[in-house]
C-alpha positions in Angstrom: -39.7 46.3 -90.0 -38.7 42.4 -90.2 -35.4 43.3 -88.9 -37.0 44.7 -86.2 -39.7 42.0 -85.4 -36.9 39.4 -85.2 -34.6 41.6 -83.1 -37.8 41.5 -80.8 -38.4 37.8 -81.1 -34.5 37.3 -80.6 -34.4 39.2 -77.4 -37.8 38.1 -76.0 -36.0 34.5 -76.4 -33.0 35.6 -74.8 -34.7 36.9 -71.9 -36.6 33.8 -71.5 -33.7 31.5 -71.8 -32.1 33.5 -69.0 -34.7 33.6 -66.9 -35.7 29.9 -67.0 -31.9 29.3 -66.3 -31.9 31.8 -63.4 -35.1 29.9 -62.2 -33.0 26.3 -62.6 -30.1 27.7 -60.9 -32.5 29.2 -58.2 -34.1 25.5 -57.9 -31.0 23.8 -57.5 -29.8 26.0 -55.0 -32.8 25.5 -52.7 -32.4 22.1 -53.8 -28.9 21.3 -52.4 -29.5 23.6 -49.5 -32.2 21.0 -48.2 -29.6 18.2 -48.1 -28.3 17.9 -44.9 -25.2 16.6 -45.0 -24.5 13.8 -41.9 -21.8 14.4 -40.0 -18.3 13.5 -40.4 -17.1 12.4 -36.7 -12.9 12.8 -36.4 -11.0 11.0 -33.5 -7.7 12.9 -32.6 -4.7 11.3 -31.1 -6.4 12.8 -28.0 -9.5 11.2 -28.8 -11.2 14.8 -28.6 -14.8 14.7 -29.1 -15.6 15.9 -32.9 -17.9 18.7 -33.8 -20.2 18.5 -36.2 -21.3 21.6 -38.8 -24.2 22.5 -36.2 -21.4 22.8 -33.1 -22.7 20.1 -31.2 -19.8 17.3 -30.2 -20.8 13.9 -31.8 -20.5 11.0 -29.5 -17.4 8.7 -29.8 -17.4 5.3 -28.7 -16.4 4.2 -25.3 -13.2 2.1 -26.4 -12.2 5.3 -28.8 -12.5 7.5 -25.9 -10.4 5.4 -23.6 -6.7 6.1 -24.1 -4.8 3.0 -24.3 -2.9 2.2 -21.2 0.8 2.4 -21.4 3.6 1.3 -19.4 3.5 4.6 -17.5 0.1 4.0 -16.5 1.6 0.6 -14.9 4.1 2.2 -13.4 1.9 4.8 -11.8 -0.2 1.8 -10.5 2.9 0.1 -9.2 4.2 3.0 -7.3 1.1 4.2 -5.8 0.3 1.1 -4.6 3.8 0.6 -3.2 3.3 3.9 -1.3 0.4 2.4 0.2 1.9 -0.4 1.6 4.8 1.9 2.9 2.0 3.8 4.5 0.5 0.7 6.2 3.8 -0.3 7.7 4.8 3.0 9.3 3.2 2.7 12.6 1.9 5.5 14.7 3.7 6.8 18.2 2.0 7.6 21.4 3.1 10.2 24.7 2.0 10.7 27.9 0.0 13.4 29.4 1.7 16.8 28.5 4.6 15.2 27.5 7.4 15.1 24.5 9.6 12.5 25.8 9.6 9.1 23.9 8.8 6.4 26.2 9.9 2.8 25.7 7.1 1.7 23.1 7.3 4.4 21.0 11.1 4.2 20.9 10.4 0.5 19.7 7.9 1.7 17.1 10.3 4.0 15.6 13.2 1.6 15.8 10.5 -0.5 13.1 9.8 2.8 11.4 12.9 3.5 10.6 14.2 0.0 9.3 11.0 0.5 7.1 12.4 3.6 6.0 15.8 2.5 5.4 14.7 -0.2 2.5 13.0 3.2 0.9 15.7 5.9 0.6 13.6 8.0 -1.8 10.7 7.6 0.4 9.7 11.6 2.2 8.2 11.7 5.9 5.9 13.9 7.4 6.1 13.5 10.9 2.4 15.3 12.5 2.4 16.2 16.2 -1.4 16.4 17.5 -2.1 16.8 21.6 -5.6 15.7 23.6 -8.4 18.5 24.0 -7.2 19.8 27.2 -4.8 22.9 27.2 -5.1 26.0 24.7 -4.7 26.0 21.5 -1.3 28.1 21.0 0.0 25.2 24.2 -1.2 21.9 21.8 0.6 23.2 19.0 4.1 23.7 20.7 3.7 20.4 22.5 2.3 18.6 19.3 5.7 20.0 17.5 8.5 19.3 20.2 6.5 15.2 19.8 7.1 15.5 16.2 10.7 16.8 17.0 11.1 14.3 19.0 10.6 11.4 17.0 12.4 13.0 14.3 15.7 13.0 15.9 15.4 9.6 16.8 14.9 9.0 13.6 17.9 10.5 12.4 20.1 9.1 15.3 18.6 5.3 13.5 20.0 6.2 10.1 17.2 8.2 8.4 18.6 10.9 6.6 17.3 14.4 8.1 16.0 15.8 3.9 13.6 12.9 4.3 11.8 14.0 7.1 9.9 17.1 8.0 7.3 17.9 10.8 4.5 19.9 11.5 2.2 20.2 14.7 -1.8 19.9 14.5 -2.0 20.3 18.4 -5.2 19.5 19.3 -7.1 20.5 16.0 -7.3 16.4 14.4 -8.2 13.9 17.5 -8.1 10.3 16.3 -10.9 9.2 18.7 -13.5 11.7 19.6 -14.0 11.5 23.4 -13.0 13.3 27.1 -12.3 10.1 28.2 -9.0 8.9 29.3 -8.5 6.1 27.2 -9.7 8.6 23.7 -7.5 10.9 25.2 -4.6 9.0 25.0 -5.0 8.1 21.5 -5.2 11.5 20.6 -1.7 12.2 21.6 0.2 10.9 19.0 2.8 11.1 16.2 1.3 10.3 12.8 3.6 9.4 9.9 2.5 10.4 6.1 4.5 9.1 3.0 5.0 12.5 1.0 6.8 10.8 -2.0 7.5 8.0 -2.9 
């Protein structure tokens, strides 16, 4: 009967002791799941923005965001601002009413154009054709190409190699000056010269 009474008492204790350390464990579970932990911000090489545990991206300062310049960057800067002053210095062509022919200015525009172009050997042409309003549209685009044509055999006959150059016509589609006046007319009947590459 003692036996038994303390097998009781031994396993009422035993069941106690595992339930108040089920209880602590329970406790510090709740406990630590409370803590919010602050979050950890990464910076790749790319400077990517980091993600916290809740998926939203943590902010990154401004001068860990910007990627360093390098020399490349400089370089960029240096040729796209040399292809803007190649742009600037190729001066545009003009032609008379329904006309192709190069008349005496434009042959000493290109003459310029083309000494330009000769101190840039890697630099590409585009050579645009565009016509005033008056004539169809199918008419202005054959006219604007045989102007573009035009200039570009000139070119070639000055020394500018014939890869470096290629044309296309706009006809009438890209006026300059908008107008129906002679004088915006005129303007409108051009050759326009694009640096492609530089």
């Amino acid at each position: 009967m003692i036996k038994r009474q303390s097998f009781y008492v031994a396993a009422a204790f035993s069941f106690a002791l595992f339930m108040s350390a089920g209880c602590a464990t329970q406790n510090a579970v709740q406990k630590e799941e409370s803590i919010v932990p602050a979050p950890v911000v990464k910076t790749t090489e790319q400077s990517k923005p980091a993600v916290t545990s809740y998926g939203q991206s943590a902010a990154i300062n401004a001068s860990q965001a910007a990627p360093p310049k390098t020399i490349a960057d400089g370089q960029q800067a240096d040729k796209s601002s040399s292809t803007s002053q190649l742009q600037s210095a190729l001066e545009k062509i003009y032609f008379n009413f329904d006309s192709a022919d190069l008349s005496e200015a434009a042959r000493t525009t290109l003459t310029k154009n083309a000494s330009v172009l000769i101190k840039e050997p890697s630099a590409k042409i585009r050579i645009e054709g565009n016509c005033d309003e008056r004539g169809s549209a199918e008419y202005n685009l054959a006219l604007g190409e045989r102007r573009a044509k035009s200039a570009q055999q000139y070119l070639q006959t000055l020394g500018v190699k014939p890869d470096r150059l290629s044309i296309i016509s706009y006809g009438k589609e890209k006026p300059a000056v908008q107008g129906s006046d002679e004088p915006a007319m005129a303007k409108n009947r051009r050759d326009e010269f694009v640096v492609l590459t530089k």
